[in-house]
N, C-alpha and C positions, 0 to 999 in steps of 0.2 A: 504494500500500500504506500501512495505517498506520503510522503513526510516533513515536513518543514525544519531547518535548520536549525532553528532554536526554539525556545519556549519556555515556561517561566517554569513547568513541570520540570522540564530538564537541567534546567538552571538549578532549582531546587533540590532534585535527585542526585545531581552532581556532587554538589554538598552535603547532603544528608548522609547518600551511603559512604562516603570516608569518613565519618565523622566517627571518632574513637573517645575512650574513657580519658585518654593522654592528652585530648583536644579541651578539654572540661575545664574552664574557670574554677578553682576551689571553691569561690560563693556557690556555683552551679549546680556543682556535685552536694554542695552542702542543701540547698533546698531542694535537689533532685530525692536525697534521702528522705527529708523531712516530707515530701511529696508520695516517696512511697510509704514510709511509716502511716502517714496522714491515709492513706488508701486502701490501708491493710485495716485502719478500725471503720472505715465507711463498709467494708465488703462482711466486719461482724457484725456491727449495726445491723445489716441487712439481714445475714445468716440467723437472727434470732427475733428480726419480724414475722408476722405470722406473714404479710404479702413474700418474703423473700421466702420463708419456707411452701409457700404454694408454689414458688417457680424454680425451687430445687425439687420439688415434687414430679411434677412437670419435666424438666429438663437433665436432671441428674445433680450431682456435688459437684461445686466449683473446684475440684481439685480429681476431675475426670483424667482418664486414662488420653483420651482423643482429645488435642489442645486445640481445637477448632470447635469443639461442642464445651468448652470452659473458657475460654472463653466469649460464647455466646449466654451461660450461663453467669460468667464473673461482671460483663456489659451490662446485663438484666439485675445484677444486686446493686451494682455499684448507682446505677441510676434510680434504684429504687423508693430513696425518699430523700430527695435532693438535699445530700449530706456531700458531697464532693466537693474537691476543689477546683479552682478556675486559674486561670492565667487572665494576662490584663481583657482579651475576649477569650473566650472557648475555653468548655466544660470537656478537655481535652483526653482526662486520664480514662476516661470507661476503655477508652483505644489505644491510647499510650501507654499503658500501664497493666491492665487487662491482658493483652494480648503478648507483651513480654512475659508476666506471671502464666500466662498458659501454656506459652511453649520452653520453658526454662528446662523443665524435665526432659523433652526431647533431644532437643539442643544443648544440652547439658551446660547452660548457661552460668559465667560466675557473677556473682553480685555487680562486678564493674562494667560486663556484658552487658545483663539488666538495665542498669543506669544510663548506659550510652544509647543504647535501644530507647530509655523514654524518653531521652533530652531530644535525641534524633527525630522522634516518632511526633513529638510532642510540640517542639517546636515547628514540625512543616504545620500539623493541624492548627497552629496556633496562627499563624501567619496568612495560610487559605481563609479563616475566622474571620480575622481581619480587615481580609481585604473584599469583606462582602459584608463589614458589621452593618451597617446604613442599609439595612433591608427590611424585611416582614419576621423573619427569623431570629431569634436569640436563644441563647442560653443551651440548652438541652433540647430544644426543636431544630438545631440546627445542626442535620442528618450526616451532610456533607463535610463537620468536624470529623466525625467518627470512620467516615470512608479513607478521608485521608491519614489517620490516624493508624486505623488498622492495619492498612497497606503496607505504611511505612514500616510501621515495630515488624511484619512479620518479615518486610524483606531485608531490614536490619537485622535479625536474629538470624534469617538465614544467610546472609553475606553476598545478597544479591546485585546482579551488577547497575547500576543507574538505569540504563533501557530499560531494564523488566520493570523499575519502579515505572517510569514513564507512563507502561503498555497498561499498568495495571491501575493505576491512576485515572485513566482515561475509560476503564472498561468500569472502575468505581464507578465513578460520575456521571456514566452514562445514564443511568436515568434515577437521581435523588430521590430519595423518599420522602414527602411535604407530609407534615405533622397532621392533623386536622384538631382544631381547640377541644372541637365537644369531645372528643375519644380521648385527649391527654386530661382535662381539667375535671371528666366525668364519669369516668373508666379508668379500671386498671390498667388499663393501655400504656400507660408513659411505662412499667417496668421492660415494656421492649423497644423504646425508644430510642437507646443505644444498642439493643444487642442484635438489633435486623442490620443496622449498619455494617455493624462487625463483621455479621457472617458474608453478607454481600462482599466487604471488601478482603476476604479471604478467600471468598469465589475467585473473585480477580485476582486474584497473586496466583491461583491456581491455574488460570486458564491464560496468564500474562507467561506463567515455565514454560507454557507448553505450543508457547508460540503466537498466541492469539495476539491481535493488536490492538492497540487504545488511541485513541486522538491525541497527538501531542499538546493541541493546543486547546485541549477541553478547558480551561481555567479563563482566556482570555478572548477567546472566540467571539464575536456577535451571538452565534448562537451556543456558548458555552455554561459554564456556570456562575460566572460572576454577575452576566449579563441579565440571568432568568432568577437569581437570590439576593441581588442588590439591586437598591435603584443608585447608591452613587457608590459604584464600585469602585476599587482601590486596587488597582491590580500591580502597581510597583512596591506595593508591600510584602506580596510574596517574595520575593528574595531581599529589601531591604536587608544591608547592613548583617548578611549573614556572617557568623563568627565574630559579629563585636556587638550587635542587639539582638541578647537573647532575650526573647517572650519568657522564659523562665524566671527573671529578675523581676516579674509581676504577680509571684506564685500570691495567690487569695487560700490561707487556709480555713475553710467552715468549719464555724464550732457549734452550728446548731442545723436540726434537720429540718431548718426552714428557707422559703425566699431569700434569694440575697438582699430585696429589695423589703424584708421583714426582720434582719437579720441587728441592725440598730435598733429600731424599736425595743427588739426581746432584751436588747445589754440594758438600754433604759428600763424596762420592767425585771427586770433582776435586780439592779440596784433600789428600785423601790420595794421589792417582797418581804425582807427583813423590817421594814417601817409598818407593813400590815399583819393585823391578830385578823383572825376569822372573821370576828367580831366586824374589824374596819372593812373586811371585804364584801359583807352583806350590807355596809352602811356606803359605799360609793356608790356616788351621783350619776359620774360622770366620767369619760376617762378620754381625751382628746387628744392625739398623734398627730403633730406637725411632719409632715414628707414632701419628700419631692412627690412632681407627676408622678413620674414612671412606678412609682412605688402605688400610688391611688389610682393607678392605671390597670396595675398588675391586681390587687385586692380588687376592683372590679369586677375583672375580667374572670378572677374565681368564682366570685359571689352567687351568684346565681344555681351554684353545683355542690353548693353547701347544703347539708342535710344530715347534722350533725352525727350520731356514731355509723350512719352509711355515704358520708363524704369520701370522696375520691382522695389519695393521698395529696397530689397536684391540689385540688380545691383548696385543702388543708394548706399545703406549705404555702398558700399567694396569701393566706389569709392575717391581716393584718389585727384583727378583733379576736380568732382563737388562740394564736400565738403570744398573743399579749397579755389575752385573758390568763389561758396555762400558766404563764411564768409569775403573774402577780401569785396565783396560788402556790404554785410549787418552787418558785425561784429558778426556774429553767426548762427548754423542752429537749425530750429527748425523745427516741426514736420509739419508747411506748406511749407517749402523747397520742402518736400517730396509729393507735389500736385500742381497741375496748379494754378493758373497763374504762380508761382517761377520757375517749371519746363520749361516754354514757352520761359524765359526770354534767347534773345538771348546772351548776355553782359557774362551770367553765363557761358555757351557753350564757347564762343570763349574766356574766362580765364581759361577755362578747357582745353582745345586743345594747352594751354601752359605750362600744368603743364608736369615737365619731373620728375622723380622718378631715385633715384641715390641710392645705395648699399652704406647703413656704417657697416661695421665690425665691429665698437665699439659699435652701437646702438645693434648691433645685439648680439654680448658678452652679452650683459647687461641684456638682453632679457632674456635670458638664463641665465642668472645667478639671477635674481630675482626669488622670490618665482611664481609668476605667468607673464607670464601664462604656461611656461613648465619646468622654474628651479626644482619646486622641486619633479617634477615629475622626470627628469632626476638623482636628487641625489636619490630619494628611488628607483630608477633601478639598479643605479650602473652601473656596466661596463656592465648588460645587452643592457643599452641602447647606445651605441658607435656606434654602426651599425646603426643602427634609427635614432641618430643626425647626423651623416656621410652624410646617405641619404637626410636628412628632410633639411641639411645645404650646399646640393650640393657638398660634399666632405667632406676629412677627415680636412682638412683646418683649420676649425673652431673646430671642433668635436673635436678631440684629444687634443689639450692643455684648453678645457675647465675642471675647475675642479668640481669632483663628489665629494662632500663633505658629512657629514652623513647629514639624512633628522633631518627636522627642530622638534622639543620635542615636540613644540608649536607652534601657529600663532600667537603669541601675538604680535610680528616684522615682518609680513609677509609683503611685500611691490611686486609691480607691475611695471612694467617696461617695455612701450613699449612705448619708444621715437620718435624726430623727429627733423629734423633741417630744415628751411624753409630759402629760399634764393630768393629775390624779383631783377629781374633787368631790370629796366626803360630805353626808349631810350634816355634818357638824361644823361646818364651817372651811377646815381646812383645805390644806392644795397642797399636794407631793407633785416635785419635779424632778422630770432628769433628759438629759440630752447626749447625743452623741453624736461627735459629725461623720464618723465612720463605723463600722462592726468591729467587734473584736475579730481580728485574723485579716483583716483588709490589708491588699497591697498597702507596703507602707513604710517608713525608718522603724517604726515600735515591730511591728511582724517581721522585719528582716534582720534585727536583733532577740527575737524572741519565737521564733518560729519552733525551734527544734522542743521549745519547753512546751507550745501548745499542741503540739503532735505527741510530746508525750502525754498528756492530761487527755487527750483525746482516745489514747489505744488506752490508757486507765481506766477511761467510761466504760469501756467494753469488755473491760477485765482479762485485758491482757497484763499479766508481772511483769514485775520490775526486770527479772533476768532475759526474758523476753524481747522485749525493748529495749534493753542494751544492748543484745545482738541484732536486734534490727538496725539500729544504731548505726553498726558494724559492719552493713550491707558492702560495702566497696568491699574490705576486707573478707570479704566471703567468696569459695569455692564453691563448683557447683552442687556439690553433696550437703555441705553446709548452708550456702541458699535453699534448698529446697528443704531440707528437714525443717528452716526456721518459718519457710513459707505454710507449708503445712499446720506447723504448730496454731501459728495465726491464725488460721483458717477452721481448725478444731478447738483451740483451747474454749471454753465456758469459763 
């Protein structure tokens, strides 16, 4: 078939499959650990939801003998109550991460393997994300991370040569999988949100060995993918600044299995729960959340598919009123919020039916004006994008005195920004406050000093020991005999 001389696929392939553990910035490696450590307690989180044990039911153990049926199974947990972590766009690891842990055993992979496999893997998904953020798609609806994602890790674990990534890229993307709202927000549908991806783009690695061909220039094409999942596509971002801006120095780690756009709120009603007795919780008025849009966008956009202990897990994590409700009671949500009995609980409901949602213009600036989650997509648009934030922001209001500055050289300062201000008011007079202009775990100075201790608090929710975690820890350091027993453990211990 013909073929074109270059392409941004090839560009990118070129770099990815050399890309070795010896290429790794020490920051890199340092939060590429902390990224897997962080992935290992989202996959037990999952392993001990009752959704996650229907689609081990279903599917088999994510620590199956076939690393193409694990991970399609490891894809399906990890996405299963939006407990993952992100890069400054893309919810990259269900494919970066995922798909190295599935085939570690075959490929008798050693820890530093692993890790160059998800930097590889992680960074192209990151960078495709990117260069299509300014579209209809975000977050976990967005199919096309995961295509490129899987591809990548599996032909880096296999030492495949650039062409085949190319062929297989192109055989990915041939035809995306477009989310549909009511099936993700109203159905257990989103747990295979990532994991139809996956297997798709494992198809294509399969049939890219065996000679099949892929469009080289599916990414950039009029009629490609940038074209048909952005309206202001970014297609010089895909190779942007390879090997000195890594997407990796924007690692967001979650610490709650909610919205990232609910995700401040909940820090704010944690810090108030200690200030309320039972007593004060049955005497609130009132309870009013200052947000950006996109945040009163997103709780909208759930609300409708709320029906309390038979809500959709999706419905649940946009929801601004349960998430805030739960935490004033309990001082935090965790991943049995998201299952009966915590659902049943009337107390949660009628704190929830008080929560009102209020428009800040400042949170919203700020939004926006951070590296994620659409600043710096807006600065590498430029004035393309003025129309888009016009639209996206309800007017030209916001949009036009926002400034477009040139995009960022590096992520080395990428920082995250989606705030919230919480306002408690009792019939007795008083008024509890609290704010935050970011979540805990947000790209940022505070998370890129403290990252490695919130991944450890995070594999502790899920009861993984101490000794445990110090050899995950350890992952570079790890053989492939020693990777995998420790993987395993992770994946079994209660």
């Amino acid at each position: 078939m013909a073929r074109t001389e270059t392409s941004l696929t090839r560009e990118l392939a070129d770099w990815a499959s050399g890309l070795r553990f010896a290429d790794l910035p020490e920051r890199i490696v340092g939060a590429a650990t902390s990224q897997f450590m962080s992935h290992l307690a989202v996959l037990r989180a999952s392993l001990g939801h009752p959704l996650g044990r229907r689609l081990v039911d279903a599917f088999g153990p994510p620590t199956a003998a076939d690393p193409g049926r694990a991970a399609y199974v490891l894809a399906g947990l990890s996405s299963c109550l939006y407990y993952e972590d992100s890069l400054y766009v893309g919810h990259v690891t269900h494919s970066s991460i995922n798909v190295p842990l599935a085939y570690r055993q075959e490929r008798r992979l050693t820890g530093q393997q692993l890790l160059a496999a998800l930097v590889a893997s992680g960074e192209c998904a990151a960078r495709v994300t990117a260069a299509a953020a300014l579209g209809p798609l975000r977050g976990q609806g967005s199919s096309y991370t995961q295509l490129i994602g899987a591809a990548a890790a599996r032909l880096h674990v296999t030492g495949a040569p650039a062409r085949q990534w190319v062929d297989a890229w192109g055989l990915a993307l041939a035809a995306p999988p477009w989310p549909l709202r009511r099936a993700v927000l109203g159905s257990d549908a989103k747990v295979l949100s990532a994991a139809v991806p996956v297997r798709i783009a494992l198809d294509a690695c399969d049939a890219a060995a065996a000679g099949i061909g892929g469009a080289a220039d599916i990414l950039e094409h009029p009629g490609g993918l940038l074209a048909k999942f952005s309206q202001v596509p970014s297609p010089e971002v895909v190779t942007l600044g390879l090997g000195s801006r890594w997407h990796t120095d924007s690692l967001t780690i979650k610490m709650h299995p909610a919205g990232a756009y609910v995700d401040a709120a909940v820090d704010c009603a944690a810090r108030l729960h200690g200030q309320l007795s039972p007593a004060d919780l049955a005497d609130i008025e009132e309870i009013v959340v200052s947000a950006a849009r996109l945040t009163i966008h997103m709780d909208g956009e759930g609300a409708p598919y709320l029906d309390r202990e038979r809500s959709a897990i999706m419905a649940l994590n946009v929801s601004v009123g349960y998430n805030v409700a739960t935490t004033l009671v309990t001082g935090s949500v965790r991943p049995s919020d998201l299952a009966e009995p915590a659902l049943a609980d009337p107390v949660r409901w009628e704190l929830a039916a008080k929560v009102r949602l209020e428009y800040d213009e400042q949170l919203s600036r700020r939004l926006l004006a951070a590296t994620a989650p659409l600043g710096e997509a807006l600065r590498q648009a430029g004035d393309r994008a003025r129309d888009w934030l016009a639209a996206f922001a309800g007017g030209p209001a916001l949009a036009d005195p926002t400034p477009l500055d040139e995009p960022s050289k590096t992520f080395e300062q990428a920082d995250k920004a989606i705030g919230a201000r919480l306002r408690v008011t009792l019939r007795d007079g008083r008024v509890l406050t609290a704010a935050s202009d970011s979540a805990l775990g947000s790209a940022g100075p505070e998370t890129r000093r403290t990252h490695r201790t919130l991944v450890r608090d995070k594999l502790a929710a899920t009861g993984v020991p101490p000794e445990l975690t110090a050899a995950l820890e350890r992952v570079a350091e790890l053989d492939a005999t020693e990777l995998d027993d420790v993987v395993r453990a992770a994946l079994s211990c209660r």
